[in-house]
BALO-420963 format. One record per residue (C-alpha): residue number from 1; residue in one letter; x, y, z. Coordinates in steps of 0.25 Angstrom, whole numbers, plus 2048, in hexadecimal, padded with zeros to 3 digits. Layout:
BEGIN
SITE   nr  rest    x    y    z
SITE  NUM     A    X    Y    Z
...
//
This chain:
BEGIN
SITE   nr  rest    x    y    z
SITE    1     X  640  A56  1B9
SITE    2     X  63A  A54  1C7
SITE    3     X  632  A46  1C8
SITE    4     X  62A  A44  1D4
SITE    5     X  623  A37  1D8
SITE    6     X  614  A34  1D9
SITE    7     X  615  A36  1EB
SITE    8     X  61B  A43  1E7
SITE    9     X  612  A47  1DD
SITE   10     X  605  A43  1E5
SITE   11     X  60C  A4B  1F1
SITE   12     X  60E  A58  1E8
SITE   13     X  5FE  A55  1E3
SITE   14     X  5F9  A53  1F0
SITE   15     X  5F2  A44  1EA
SITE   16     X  5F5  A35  1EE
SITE   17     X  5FF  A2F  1E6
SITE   18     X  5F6  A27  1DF
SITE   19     X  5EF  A33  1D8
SITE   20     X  5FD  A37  1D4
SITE   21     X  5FD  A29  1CE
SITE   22     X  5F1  A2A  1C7
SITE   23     X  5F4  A38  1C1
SITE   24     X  5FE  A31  1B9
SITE   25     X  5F8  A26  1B6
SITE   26     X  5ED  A31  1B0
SITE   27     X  5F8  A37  1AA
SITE   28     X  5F4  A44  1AF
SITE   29     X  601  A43  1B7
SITE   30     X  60D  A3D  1AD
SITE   31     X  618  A37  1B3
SITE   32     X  626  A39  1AE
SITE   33     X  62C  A2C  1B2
SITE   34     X  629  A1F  1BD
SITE   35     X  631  A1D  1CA
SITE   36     X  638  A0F  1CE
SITE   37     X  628  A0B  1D1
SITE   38     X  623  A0E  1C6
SITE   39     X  61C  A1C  1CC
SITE   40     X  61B  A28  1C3
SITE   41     X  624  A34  1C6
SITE   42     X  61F  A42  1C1
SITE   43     X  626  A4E  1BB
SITE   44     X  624  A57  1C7
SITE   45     X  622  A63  1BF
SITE   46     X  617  A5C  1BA
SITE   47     X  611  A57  1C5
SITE   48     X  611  A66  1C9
SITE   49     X  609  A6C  1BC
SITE   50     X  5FF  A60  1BF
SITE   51     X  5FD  A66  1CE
SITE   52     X  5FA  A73  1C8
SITE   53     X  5F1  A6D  1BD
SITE   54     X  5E8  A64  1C8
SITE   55     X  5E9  A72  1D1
SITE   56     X  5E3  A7B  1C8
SITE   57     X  5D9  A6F  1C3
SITE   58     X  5D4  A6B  1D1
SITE   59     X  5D4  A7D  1D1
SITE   60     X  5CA  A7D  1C5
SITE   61     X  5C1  A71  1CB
SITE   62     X  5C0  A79  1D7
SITE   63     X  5BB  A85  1CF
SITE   64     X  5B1  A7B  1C7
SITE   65     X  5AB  A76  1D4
SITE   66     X  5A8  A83  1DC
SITE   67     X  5A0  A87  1D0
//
């Protein structure tokens, strides 16, 4: 299993750390296991689905509006 850190996440997301942060405080992001500071780290294969999830959410409320 790949991990990758909150930076990394909020990089592959294009957000500020702290959203990455806050997503899992949320739980709508679910960590896997803590680094030596205590910061979540994420299976990267999830961290994938959820950027196809928000895409195609964000795609819909686009849709919604323009209506």
């Amino acid at each position: 299993m790949s991990v990758m850190t909150v930076d990394e996440v909020a990089t592959f997301l294009g957000v500020e750390a702290i959203r990455v942060e806050r997503l899992e405080r949320e739980s709508l992001l679910i960590a896997v296991d803590k680094d030596e500071q205590g910061r979540p780290l994420f299976n990267a294969k999830d961290v994938e689905k959820y950027k196809v999830l928000a895409e195609r959410l964000g795609g819909l409320w686009t849709l919604i509006q323009q209506t």
